[in-house]
C-alpha positions in Angstrom: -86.6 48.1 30.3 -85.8 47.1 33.9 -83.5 49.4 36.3 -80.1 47.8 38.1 -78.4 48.9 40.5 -74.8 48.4 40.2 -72.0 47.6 43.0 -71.1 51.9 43.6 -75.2 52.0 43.8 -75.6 53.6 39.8 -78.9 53.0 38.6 -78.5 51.9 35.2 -81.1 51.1 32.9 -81.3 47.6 30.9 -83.2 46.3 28.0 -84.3 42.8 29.4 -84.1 39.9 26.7 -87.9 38.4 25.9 -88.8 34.9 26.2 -89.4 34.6 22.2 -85.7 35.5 21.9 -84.4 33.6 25.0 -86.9 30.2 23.9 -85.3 30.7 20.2 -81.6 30.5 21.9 -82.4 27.4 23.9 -83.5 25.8 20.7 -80.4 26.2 19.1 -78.5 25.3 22.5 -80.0 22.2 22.6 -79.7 21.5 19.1 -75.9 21.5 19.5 -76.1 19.4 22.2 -77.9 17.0 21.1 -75.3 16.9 18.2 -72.6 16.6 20.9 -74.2 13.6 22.5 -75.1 11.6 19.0 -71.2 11.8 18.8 -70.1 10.9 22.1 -72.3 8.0 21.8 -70.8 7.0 18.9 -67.5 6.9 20.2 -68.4 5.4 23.5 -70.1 2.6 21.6 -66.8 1.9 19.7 -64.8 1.7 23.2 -66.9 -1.2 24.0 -65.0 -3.3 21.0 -61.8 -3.1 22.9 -62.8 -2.2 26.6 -65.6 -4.1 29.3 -68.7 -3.0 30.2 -67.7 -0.2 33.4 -65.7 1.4 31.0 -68.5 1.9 28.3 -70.9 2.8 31.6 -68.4 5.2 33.0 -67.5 7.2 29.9 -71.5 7.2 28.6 -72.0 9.1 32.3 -69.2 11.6 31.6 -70.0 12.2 28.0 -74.1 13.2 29.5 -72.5 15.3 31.9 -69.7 17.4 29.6 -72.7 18.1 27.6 -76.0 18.9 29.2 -73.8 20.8 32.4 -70.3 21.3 30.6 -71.2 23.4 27.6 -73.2 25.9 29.0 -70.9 26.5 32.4 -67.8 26.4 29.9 -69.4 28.8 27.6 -71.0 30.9 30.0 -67.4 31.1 31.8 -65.8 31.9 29.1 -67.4 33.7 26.5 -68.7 36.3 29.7 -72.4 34.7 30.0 -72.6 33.7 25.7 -73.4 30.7 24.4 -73.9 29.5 20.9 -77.4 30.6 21.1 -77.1 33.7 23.0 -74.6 34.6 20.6 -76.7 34.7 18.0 -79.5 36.2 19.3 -77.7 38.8 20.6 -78.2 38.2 24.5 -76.2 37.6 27.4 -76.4 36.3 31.2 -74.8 39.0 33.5 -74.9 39.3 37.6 -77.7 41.1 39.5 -75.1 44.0 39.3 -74.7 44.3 36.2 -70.9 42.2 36.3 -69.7 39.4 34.1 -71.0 36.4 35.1 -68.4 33.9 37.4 -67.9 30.0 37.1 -70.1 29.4 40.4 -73.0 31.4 38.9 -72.9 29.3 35.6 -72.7 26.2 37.0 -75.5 26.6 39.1 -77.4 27.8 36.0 -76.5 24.9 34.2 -77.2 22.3 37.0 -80.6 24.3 37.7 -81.2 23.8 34.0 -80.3 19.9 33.6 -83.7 19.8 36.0 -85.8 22.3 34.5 -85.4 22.0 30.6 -84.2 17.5 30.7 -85.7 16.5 33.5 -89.2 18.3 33.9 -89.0 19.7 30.0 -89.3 23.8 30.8 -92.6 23.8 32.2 -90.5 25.6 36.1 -88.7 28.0 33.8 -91.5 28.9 31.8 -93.6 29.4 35.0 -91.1 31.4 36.6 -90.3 33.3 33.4 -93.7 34.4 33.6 -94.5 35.4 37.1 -91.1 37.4 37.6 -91.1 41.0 36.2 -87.7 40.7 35.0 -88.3 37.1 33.2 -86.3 35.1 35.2 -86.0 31.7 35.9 -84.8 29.2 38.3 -81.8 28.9 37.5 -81.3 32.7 37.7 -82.7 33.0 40.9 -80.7 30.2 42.1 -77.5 31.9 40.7 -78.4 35.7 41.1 -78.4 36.4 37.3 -80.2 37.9 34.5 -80.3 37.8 30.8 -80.1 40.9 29.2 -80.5 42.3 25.2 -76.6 43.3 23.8 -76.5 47.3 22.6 -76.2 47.3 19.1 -73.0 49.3 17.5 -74.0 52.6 17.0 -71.7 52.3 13.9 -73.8 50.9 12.0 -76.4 53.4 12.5 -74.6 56.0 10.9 -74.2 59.9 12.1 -75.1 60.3 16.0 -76.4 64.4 14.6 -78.4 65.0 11.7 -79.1 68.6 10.8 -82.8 68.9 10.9 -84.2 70.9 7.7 -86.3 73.4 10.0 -83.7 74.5 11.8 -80.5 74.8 9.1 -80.9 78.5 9.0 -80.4 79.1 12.3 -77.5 76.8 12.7 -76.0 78.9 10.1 -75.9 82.1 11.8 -74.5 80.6 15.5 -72.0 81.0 17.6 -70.4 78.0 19.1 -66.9 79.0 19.8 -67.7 79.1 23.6 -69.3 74.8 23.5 -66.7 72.7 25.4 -65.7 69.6 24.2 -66.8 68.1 27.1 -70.5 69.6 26.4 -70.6 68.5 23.2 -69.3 64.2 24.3 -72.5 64.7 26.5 -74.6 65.9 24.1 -73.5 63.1 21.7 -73.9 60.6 23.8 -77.2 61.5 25.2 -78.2 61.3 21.3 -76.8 58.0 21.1 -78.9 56.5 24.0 -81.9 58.1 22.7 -83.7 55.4 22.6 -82.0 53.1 24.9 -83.7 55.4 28.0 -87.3 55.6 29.7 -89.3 58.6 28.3 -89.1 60.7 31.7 -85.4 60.3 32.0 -84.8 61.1 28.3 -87.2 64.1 29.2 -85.5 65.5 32.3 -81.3 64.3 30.7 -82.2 66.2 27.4 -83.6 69.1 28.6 -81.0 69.8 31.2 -78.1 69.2 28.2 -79.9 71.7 26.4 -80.4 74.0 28.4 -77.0 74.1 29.0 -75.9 74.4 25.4 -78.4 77.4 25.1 -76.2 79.0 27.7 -72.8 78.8 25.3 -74.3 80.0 22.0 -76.4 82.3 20.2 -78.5 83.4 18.6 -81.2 81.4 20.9 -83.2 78.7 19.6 -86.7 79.5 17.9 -89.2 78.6 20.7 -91.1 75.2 21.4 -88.2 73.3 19.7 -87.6 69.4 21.4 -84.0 69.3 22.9 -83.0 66.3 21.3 -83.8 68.1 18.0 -82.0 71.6 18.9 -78.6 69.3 20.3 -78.8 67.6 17.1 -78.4 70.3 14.5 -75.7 72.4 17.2 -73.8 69.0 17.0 -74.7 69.1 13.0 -73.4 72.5 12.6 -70.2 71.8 14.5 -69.2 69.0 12.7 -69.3 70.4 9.5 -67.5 73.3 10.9 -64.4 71.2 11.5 -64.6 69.3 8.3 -64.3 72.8 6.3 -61.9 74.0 9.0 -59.5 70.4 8.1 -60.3 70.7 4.4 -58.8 74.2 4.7 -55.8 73.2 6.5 -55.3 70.2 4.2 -55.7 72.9 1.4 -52.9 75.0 2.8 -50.5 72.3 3.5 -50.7 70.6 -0.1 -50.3 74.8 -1.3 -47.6 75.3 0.5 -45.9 71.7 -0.9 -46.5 72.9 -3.8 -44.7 76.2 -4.1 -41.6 74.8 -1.8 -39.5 75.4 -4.4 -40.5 79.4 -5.7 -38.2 81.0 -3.8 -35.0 79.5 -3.0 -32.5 82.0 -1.5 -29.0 81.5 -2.9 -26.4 80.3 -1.0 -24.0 83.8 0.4 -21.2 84.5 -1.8 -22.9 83.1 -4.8 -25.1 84.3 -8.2 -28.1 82.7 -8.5 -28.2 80.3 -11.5 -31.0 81.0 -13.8 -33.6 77.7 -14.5 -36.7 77.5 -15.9 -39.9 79.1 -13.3 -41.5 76.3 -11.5 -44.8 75.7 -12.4 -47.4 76.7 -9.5 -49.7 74.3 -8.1 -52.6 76.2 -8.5 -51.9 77.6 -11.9 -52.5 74.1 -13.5 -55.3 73.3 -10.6 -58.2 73.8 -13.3 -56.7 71.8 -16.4 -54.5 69.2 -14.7 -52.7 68.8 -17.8 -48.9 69.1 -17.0 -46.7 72.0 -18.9 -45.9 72.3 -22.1 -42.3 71.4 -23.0 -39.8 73.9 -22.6 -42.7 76.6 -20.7 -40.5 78.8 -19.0 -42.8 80.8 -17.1 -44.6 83.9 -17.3 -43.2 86.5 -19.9 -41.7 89.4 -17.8 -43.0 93.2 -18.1 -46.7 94.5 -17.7 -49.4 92.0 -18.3 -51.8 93.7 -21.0 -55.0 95.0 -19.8 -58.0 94.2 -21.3 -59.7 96.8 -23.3 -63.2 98.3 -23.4 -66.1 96.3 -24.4 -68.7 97.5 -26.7 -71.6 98.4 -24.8 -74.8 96.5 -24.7 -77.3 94.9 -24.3 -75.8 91.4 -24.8 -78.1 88.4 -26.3 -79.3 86.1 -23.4 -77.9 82.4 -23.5 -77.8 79.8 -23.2 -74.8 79.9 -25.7 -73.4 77.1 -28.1 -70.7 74.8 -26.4 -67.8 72.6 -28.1 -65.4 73.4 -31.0 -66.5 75.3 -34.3 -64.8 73.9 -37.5 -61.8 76.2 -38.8 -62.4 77.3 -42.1 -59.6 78.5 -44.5 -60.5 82.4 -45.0 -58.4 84.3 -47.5 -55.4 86.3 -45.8 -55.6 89.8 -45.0 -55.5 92.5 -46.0 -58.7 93.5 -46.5 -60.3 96.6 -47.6 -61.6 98.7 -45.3 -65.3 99.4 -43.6 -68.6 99.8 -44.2 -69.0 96.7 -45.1 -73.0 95.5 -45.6 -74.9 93.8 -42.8 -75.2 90.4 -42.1 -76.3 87.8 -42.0 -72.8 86.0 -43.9 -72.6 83.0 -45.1 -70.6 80.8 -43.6 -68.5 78.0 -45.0 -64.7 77.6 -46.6 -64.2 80.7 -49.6 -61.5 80.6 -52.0 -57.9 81.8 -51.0 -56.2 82.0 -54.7 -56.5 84.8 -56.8 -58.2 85.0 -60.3 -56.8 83.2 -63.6 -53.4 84.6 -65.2 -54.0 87.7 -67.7 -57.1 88.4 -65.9 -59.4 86.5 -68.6 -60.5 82.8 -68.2 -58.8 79.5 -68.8 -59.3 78.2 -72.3 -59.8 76.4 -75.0 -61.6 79.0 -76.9 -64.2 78.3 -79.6 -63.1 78.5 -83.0 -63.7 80.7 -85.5 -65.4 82.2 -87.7 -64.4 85.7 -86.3 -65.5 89.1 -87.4 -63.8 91.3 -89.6 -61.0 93.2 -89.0 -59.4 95.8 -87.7 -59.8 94.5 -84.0 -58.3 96.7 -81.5 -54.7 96.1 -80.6 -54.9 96.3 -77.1 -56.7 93.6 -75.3 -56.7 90.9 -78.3 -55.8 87.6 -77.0 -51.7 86.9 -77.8 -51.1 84.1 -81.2 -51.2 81.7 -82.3 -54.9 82.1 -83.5 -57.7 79.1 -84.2 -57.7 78.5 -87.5 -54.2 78.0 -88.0 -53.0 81.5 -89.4 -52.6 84.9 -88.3 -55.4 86.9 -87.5 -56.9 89.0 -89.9 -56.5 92.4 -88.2 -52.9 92.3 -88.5 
């Protein structure tokens, strides 16, 4: 970390790039170029067919010079201190004052580097690099710049305030009506450039945000509790405030699309035309299934009220779940109580009644019978086995 001070004298501190990560872009710097000057010796060499020898001279010169000094001043220019390399190491070239970097800085940078990386091979920028505290070299000392590590996106680092697990009952129980929005962007950023600050400014910033915020809410904090720690979980707390606060207000917007059309006033000088009830959005909330065909609402009267339970104790679940098969049981009526305790079998029983003339189904045995007389009543009606009439008559 280095501190500049920009042009309305802010002190603003900067990650400095290292020399692993600024050697590893000139690598791949130089790697391009050297594929940029394999080509433009190829096509110089195929102007000599048709062209003298100037010509091939002259356009070998200008295709060294677009190449070692063009591409970085044109990149540097353009792409606000960025070339290939720098790109994808994540580091760029800006002005002592923390400003973009301008054509007559880069192309200093570039000539200063024709002599220190072609000509002489590194060994002044590497010296330099070394001996200055914020790693410069002579071509930013020439051109009054300094290469400097890109933030990261704190998108991809997820949620700025976490609730911390020590603190959630507290957060639960506070009042934050009276933290400013303004408070709160200062708290979040602060938390955001956590780590980007030196330890006794992230000190002295976090506890003077805090002790702020202590000042707009209560219950106070539980004591010896790190301020970055007790802004996250009031930011934490806040947050999911408004999300249930939106989820509510979503809730009562789709409710109130829902019953839009309940009740309808008729227009004056007219009867109202009776239709089917509309369906209420929250009413078919827990099935989601749609209405049966030809529902027309709830019946009208008194609802009936449940009546008394038998009194306990209950049995303790856990209780069966799914369907239970329906079993044909004879219809009703049936006689009435005690009937024996249970257990009962369970299963399908019969629903007809018993045999016609309340005896069973035949064939009978044959005879021999006994002898007569039988009694009239309750002999079995003719014909008789045997082929004749029976005895007793």
């Amino acid at each position: 970390m280095a501190e500049l001070v920009t042009g309305e004298a802010v002190a603003l501190d900067i990650r400095v790039a290292r020399l692993a990560s600024r050697g590893c872009a000139l690598l791949l710097d130089l790697l391009f170029q050297l594929i940029l000057l394999n080509l433009a010796v190829y096509v110089t060499g195929l102007t000599a067919l048709v062209a003298d020898d100037a010509w091939t001279v002259g356009l070998s010169l200008v295709s060294v010079v677009a190449v070692l000094v063009g591409y970085p001043c044109a990149f540097e220019t353009l792409s606000r201190g960025r070339t290939l390399g720098k790109m994808a190491l994540r580091i760029r070239v800006v002005a002592d004052d923390g400003g973009p970097i301008r054509f007559r800085q880069a192309l200093v940078r570039a000539l200063a580097g024709f002599i220190e990386f072609w000509t002489l091979y590194g060994a002044p920028a590497l010296i330099t690099s070394f001996c200055n505290r914020r790693g410069k070299r002579l071509g930013d000392l020439f051109a009054g710049t300094i290469v400097i590590q890109e933030r990261i996106p704190s998108g991809r680092l997820g949620p700025v305030a976490v609730m911390p697990p020590q603190l959630a009952w507290w957060a639960r129980s506070l009042e934050i009506s009276m933290l400013s929005d303004e408070l709160a962007m200062t708290a979040r950023q602060y938390l955001s450039r956590f780590w980007e600050l030196l330890p006794e400014v992230r000190d002295s910033l976090g506890q003077r945000i805090a002790a702020q915020v202590v000042d707009v809410i209560s219950p106070p904090p539980p004591p010896g509790v790190r301020p970055e720690i007790l802004l996250s979980a009031v930011l934490a707390e806040r947050r999911q405030r408004e999300e249930w606060r939106l989820a509510q207000r979503r809730a009562r917007r789709l409710r109130r699309t829902g019953q839009a059309g309940w009740a309808q006033a008729p227009a004056p000088g007219t009867a109202p035309v009776p239709g089917p009830v509309p369906v209420p959005a929250m009413a078919m909330a827990g099935t989601g299934q749609p209405p049966p065909p030809g529902w027309q609402g709830p019946p009208a009267g008194p609802r009936p009220q449940p009546g008394p339970h038998p009194a306990g104790p209950y049995p303790t679940g856990p209780y069966p779940t799914g369907s239970y098969p329906a079993s044909p049981y004879p219809a009703g009526p049936y006689p009435a109580g005690p009937y024996p305790a249970g257990p009962y079998p369970t299963g399908a029983y019969p629903t007809g009644g018993h045999p016609a003339g309340g005896r069973p189904a035949g064939p009978y045995p044959g005879g021999p019978y006994p002898p007569a007389p039988y009694p009239v009543q309750g002999m079995p009606p003719a014909p008789y086995p045997n082929g004749g009439v029976h005895p007793g008559r």
